[in-house]
C-alpha positions as a printed NumPy array, in Angstrom:
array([[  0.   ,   0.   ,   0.   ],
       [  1.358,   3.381,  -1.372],
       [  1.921,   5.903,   1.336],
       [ -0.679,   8.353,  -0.48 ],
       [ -3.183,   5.773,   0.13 ],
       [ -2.341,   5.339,   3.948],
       [ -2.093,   8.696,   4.757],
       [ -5.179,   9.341,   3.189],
       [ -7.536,   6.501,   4.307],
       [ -5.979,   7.35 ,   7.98 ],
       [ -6.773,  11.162,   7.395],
       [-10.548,   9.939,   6.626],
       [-10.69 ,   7.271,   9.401],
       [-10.084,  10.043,  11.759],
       [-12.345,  12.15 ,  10.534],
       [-15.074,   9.715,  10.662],
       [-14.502,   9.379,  13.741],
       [-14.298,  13.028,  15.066],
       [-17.263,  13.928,  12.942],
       [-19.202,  11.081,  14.459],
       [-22.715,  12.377,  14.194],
       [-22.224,  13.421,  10.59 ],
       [-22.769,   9.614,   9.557],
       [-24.757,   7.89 ,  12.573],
       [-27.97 ,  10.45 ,  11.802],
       [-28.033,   7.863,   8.548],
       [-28.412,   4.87 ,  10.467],
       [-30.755,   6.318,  12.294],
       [-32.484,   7.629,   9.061],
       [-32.441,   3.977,   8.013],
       [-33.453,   2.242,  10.725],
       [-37.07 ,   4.756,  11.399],
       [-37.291,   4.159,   7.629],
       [-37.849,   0.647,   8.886],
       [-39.71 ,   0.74 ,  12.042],
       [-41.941,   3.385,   9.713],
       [-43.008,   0.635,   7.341],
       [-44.936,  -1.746,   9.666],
       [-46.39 ,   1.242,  11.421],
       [-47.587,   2.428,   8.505],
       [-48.856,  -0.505,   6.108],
       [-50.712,  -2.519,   9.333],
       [-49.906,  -6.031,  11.126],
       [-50.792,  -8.374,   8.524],
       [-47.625, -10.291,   8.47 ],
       [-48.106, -12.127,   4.626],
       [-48.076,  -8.546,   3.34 ],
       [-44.994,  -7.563,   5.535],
       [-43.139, -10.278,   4.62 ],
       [-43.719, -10.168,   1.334],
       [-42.53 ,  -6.214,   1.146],
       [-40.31 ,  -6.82 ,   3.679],
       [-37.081,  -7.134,   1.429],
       [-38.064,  -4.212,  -0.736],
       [-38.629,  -2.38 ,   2.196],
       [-34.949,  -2.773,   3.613],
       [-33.456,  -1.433,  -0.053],
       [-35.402,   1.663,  -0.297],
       [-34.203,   2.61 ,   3.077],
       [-30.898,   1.376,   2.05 ],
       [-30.91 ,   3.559,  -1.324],
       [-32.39 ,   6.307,   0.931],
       [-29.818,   6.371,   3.037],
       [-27.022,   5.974,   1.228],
       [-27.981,   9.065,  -0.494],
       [-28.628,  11.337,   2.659],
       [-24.881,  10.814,   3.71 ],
       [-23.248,  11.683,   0.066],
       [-24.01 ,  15.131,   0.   ],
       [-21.102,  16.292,   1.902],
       [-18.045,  13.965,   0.721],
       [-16.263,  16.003,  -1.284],
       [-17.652,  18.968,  -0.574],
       [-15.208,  19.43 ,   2.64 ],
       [-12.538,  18.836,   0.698],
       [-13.334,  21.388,  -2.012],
       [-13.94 ,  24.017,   0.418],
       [-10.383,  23.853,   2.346],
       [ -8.465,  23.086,  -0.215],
       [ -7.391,  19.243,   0.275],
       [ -8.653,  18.403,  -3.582],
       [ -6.412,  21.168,  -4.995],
       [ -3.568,  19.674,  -3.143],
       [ -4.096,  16.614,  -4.038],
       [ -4.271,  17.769,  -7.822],
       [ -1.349,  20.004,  -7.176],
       [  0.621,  17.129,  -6.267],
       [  0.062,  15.108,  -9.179],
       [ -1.138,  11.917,  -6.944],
       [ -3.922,   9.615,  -8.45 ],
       [ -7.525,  11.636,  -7.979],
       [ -8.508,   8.627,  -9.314],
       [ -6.863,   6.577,  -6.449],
       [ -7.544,   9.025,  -3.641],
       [-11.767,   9.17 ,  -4.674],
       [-11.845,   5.448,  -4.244],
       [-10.359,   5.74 ,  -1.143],
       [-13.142,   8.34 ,   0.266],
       [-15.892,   6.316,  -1.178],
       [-14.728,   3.07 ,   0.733],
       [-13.828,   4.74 ,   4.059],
       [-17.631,   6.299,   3.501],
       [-19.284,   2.799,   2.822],
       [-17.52 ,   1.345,   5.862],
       [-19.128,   3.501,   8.148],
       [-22.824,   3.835,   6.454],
       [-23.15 ,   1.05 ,   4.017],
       [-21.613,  -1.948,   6.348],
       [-23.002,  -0.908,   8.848],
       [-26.595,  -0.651,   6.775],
       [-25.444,  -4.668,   6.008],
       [-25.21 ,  -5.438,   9.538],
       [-28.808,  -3.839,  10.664],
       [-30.47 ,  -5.073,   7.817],
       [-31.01 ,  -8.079,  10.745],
       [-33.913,  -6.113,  11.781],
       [-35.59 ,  -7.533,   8.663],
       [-36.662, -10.598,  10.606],
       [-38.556,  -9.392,  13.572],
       [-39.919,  -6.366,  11.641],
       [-41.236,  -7.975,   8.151],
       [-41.   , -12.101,   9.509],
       [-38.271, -13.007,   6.931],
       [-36.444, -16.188,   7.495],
       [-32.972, -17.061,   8.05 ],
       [-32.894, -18.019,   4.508],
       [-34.467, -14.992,   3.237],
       [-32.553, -12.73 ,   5.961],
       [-29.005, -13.913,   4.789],
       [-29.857, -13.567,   0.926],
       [-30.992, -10.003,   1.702],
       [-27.791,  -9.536,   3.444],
       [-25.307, -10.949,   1.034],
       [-26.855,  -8.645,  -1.4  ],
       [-26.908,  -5.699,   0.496],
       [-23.197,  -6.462,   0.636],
       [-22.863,  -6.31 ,  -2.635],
       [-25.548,  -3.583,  -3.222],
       [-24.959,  -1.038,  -0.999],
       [-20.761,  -0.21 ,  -2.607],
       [-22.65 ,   0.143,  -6.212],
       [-25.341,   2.523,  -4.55 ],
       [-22.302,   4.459,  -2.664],
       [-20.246,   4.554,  -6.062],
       [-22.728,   5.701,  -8.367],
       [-24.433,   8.081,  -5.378],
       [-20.716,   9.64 ,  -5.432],
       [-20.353,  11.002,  -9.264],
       [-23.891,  12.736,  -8.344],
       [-22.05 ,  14.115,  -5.356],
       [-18.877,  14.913,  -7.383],
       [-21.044,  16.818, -10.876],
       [-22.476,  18.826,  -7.911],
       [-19.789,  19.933,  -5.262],
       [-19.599,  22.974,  -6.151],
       [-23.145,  23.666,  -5.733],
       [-24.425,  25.558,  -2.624],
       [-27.612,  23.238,  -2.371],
       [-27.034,  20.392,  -4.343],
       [-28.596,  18.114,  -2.215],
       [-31.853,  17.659,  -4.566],
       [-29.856,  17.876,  -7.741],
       [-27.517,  15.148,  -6.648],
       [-30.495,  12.778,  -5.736],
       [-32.026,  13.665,  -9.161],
       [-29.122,  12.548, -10.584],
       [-28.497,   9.611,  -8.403],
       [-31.199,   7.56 ,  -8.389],
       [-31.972,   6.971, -12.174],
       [-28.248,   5.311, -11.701],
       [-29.259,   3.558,  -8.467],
       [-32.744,   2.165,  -9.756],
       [-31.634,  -0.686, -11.696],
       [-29.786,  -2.062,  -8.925],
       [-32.766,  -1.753,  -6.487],
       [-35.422,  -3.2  ,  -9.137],
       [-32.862,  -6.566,  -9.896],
       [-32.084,  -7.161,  -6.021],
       [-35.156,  -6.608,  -4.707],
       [-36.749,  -8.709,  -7.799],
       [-34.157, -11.549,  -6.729],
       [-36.091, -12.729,  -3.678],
       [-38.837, -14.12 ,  -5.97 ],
       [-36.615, -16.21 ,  -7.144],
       [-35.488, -17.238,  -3.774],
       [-39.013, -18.096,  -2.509],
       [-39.841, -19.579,  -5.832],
       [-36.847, -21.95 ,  -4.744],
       [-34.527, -20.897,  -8.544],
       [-31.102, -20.44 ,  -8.29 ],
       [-29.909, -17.319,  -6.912],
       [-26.029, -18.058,  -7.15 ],
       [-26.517, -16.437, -10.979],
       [-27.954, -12.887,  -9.243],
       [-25.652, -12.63 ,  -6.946],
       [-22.838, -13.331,  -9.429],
       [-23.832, -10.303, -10.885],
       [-24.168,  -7.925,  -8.179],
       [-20.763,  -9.058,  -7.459],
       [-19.801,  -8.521, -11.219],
       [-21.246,  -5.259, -11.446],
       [-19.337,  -4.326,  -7.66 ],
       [-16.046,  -4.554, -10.183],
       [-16.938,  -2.733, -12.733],
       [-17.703,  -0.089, -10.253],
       [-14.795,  -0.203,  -8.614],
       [-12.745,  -0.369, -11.809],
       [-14.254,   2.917, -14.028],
       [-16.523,   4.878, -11.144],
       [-13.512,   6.323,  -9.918],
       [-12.357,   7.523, -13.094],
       [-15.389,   9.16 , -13.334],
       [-15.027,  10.892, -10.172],
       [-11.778,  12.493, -10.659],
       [-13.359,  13.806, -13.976],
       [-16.047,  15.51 , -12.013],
       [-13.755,  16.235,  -9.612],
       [-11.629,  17.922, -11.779],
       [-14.187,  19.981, -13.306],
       [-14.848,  21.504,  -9.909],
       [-11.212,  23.188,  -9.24 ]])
């Protein structure tokens, strides 16, 4: 690991940390979200099971999207993606690095309470750990695309909207196939093949998204 990229996920690690409150208000956006469903659509558990998964990803996609506005915008504002341009290191490189640090702390941790699926909506084990796995998956695609939204409007005063206009045409596809993928899970096909490619479509996010990014990023300077 290049010394640009430790200095730089440590720099964001500590940040995260200091500006603690900045990320947990979107697990707590995500988990209401949930408790909000059952509240609002009634006891019958069939029905709650049944949009129980769904449920989970438009929180997920929700949330992911309340805690992007703000990740470069820092940055922009005191100078630290001028330097970083300045000194010829990998925007590329250093973008990826902000996006994962970002996921760790919202979209893992979105992974992890997704458990709340079973008492809330009655999923089983089965279903739970599916949802899971995808979320997994899911959730650094959602981050990813969520961030070139963030990027094309950094240098926006209130971007917020804007960015979520922009974000969630790129976002929808992978909502409709994971969501869709439980059918196929209850209806006892394989689901090896959709997970395949969530986790083939997690590379080829990883791989061009942050090229994107330091294109937008560049744009903004």
């Amino acid at each position: 690991m290049s010394r640009f990229v430790r200095v730089t996920l440590r720099r964001e690690l500590l940040l995260r940390v200091n500006h603690f409150s900045n990320w947990i208000y979107t697990l707590v956006f995500f988990v209401l979200v949930l408790l909000l469903f059952p509240l609002a659509v009634g006891a019958n558990p069939q029905f709650l099971n049944h949009i129980g998964v769904a449920a989970v990803w438009i929180a997920a996609v929700l949330a992911v999207l309340l805690g992007m506005e703000g990740l470069f915008r820092t940055d922009v504002e005191d100078g630290t993606l001028e330097q970083v341009i300045v000194a010829r290191q990998s925007l590329a490189l250093w973008a990826l690095v902000k996006v994962v640090v970002h996921w760790l702390t919202g979209g893992f941790a979105i992974v992890l309470l997704s458990v709340l699926s079973i008492p809330l909506f009655g999923l089983n084990m089965n279903e739970a750990g599916f949802l899971a796995l995808s979320l997994l998956l899911g959730t650094p695609i959602l981050t990813l695309l969520a961030a070139i939204a963030a990027a094309l409007t950094v240098s926006l005063k209130s971007g917020g909207v804007l960015m979520s206009l922009i974000a969630l045409p790129l976002q929808l596809p992978v909502l409709i196939f994971a969501t869709g993928a439980i059918d196929v899970l209850r209806a006892g096909g394989a689901v090896m093949p959709i997970l395949a490619l969530l986790a083939a479509g997690l590379i080829l996010s990883v791989i061009f998204i942050p090229f994107a990014l330091a294109s937008a990023l560049r744009l903004s300077v």
